[in-house]
C-alpha positions in Angstrom: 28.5 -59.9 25.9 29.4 -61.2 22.6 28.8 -59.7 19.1 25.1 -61.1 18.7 23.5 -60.0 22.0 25.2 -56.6 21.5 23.4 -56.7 18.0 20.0 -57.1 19.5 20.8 -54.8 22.1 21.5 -52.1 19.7 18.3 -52.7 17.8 16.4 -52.4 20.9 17.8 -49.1 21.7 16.7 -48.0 17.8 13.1 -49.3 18.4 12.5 -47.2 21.8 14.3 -44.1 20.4 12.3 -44.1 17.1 8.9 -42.2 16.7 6.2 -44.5 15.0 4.4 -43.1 12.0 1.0 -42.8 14.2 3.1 -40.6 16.9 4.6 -38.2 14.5 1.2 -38.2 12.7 -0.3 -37.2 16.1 2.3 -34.9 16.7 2.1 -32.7 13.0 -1.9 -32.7 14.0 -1.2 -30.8 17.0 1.4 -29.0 15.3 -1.2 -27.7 12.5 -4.5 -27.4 15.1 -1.9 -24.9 17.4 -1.2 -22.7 14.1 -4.7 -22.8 13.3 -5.8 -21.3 16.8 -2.8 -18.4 16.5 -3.0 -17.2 13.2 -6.6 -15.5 14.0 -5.3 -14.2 17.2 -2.0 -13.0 15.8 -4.0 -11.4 12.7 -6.0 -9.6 15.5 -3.1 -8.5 17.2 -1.9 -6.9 14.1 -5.0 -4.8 12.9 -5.4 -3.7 16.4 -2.0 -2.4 16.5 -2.4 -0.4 13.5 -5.6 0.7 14.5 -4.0 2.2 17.4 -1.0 3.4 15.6 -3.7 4.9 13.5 -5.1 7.3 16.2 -1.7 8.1 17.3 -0.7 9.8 14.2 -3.9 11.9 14.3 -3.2 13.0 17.5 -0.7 13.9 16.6 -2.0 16.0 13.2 -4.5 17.4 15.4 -1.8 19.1 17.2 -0.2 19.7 14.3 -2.9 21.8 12.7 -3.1 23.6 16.6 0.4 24.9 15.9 -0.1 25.8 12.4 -3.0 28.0 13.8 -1.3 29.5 16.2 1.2 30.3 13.6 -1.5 32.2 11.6 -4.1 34.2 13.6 -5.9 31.4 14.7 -7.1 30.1 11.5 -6.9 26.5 9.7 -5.1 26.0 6.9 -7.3 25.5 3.1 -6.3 22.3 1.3 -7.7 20.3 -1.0 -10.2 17.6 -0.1 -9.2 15.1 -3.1 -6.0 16.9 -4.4 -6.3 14.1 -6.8 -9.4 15.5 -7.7 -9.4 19.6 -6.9 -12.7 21.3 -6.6 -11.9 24.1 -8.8 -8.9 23.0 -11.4 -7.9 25.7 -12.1 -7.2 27.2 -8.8 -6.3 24.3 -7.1 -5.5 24.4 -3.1 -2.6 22.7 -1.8 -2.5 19.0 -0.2 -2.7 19.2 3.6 0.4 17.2 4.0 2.2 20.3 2.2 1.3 22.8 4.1 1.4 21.5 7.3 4.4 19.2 6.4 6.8 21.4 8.2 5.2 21.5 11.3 5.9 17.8 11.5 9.5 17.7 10.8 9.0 17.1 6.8 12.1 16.6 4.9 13.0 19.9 3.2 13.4 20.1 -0.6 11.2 16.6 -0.8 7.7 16.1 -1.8 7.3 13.1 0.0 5.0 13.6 2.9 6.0 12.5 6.0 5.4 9.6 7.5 2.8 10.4 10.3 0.1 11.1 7.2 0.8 7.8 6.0 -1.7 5.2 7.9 -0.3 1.5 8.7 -3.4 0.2 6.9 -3.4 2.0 4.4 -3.6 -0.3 1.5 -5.8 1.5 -1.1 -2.8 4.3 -2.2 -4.6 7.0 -0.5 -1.6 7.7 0.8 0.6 7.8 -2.7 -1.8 9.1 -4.5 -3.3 12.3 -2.3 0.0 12.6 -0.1 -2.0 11.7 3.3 -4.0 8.6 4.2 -6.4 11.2 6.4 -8.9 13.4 4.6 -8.8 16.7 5.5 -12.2 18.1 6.0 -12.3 20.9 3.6 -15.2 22.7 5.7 -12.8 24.1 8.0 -10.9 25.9 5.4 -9.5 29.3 6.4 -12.1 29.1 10.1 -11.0 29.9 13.7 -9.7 26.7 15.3 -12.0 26.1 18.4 -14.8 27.7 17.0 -16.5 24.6 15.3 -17.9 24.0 12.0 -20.7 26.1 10.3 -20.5 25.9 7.0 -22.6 25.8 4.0 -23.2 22.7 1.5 -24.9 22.7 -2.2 -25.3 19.8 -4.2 -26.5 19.0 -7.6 -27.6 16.3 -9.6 -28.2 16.5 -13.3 -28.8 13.6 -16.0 -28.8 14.1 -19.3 -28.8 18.0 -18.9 -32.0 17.7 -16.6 -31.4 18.5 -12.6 -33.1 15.8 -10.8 -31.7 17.0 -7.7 -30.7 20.5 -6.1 -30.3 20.9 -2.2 -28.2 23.0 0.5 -28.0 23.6 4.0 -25.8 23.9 6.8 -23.4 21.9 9.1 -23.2 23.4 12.7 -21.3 21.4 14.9 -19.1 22.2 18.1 -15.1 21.9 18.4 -15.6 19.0 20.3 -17.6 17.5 17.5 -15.8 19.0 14.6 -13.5 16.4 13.3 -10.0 17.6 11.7 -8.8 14.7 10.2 -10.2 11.0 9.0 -9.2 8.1 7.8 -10.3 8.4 4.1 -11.7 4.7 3.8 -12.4 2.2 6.0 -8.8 0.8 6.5 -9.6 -1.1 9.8 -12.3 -3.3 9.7 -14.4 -3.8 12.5 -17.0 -6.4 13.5 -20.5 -5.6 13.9 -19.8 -2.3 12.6 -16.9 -0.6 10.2 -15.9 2.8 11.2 -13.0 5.6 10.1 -10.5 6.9 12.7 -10.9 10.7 13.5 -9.2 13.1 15.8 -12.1 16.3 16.3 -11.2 19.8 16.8 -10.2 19.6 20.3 -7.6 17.2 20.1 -9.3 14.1 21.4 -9.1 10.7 18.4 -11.5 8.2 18.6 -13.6 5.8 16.1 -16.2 7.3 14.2 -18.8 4.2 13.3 -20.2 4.3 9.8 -23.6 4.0 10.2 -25.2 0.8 9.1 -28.2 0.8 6.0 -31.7 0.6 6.5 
């Protein structure tokens, strides 16, 4: 074969190898309609492992705040609500993640709450700001663990030095419906409805729906 044919030979080899601009055009489409059918599945796959993370770690503060009852006569702990925001200022309670802090293997000398009151989705500085991303409900302060909830609300509502609005009354609810620990917003959306993680009185964590407006 002399010099030209293996020229030609060469340059047929080039034109089969190479992709035409209309193949690699077809090929970057599939490329970008492939990415655009995982990222919504990914993303799902992601908020529904934090969602379950989520009601590990109260699970795990509901057996938390078991032990710290055992540890005191059978009673709950008092904290704070909002610690941010303490109902009476000037005898505040303690942040929940304080006090039961210990029970979950809190470093000592820190005031860094540990981890398990911090949840994955938490992206609203619940967690920074009030030392847990789970509200602790206040109601239960100083009660029996196993015993429920009965406690007594007020509310008022004044403008301009003129009450508007003044009720009370009572929650009664049994252990089983009594809920420790919740997620203070709604961190993990959910479609139709939104809804808070909670783990209830006797251990067990589920979703708590928010119910929809009129």
């Amino acid at each position: 074969m002399n010099s030209t044919e293996g020229l030609f030979a060469c340059r047929a080899r080039r034109r089969i190898n190479a992709f035409s601009l209309l193949e690699l055009l077809v090929v970057m489409g599939i490329i970008v309609l492939l990415a655009a059918l995982l990222v919504p599945v990914l993303s799902r796959a992601k908020t529904k492992t934090r969602s379950v993370a989520c009601v590990n770690q109260l699970r795990q503060l509901g057996v938390t705040a078991r032990l710290y009852a055992e540890d005191n006569g059978g009673r709950l702990p008092a904290a704070e609500l909002l610690p941010s925001n303490p109902t009476d200022p000037q005898h505040p309670l303690p942040r929940i993640s304080d006090i039961l802090g210990p029970y979950v293997s809190k470093v000592a000398g820190t005031n860094v709450s540990a981890p398990v009151f911090k949840c994955p989705a938490d992206n609203d500085w619940f967690y920074e700001v009030e030392g847990s991303s789970y509200q602790w409900n206040a109601g239960l302060n100083g009660h029996r663990i196993d015993f429920g909830e009965d406690s007594r609300f007020a509310a008022v509502i004044v403008s301009n030095g003129v009450t508007i609005l003044q009720t009370n009354g009572n929650i009664t609810r049994v252990a089983e419906s009594t809920p420790l620990f919740l997620d203070y917003d709604d961190f993990h959306q959910r479609a139709p409805q939104s809804g808070k993680n909670v783990v209830y009185m006797d251990g067990h964590a589920t979703v708590f729906v928010t119910p929809s407006g009129p």
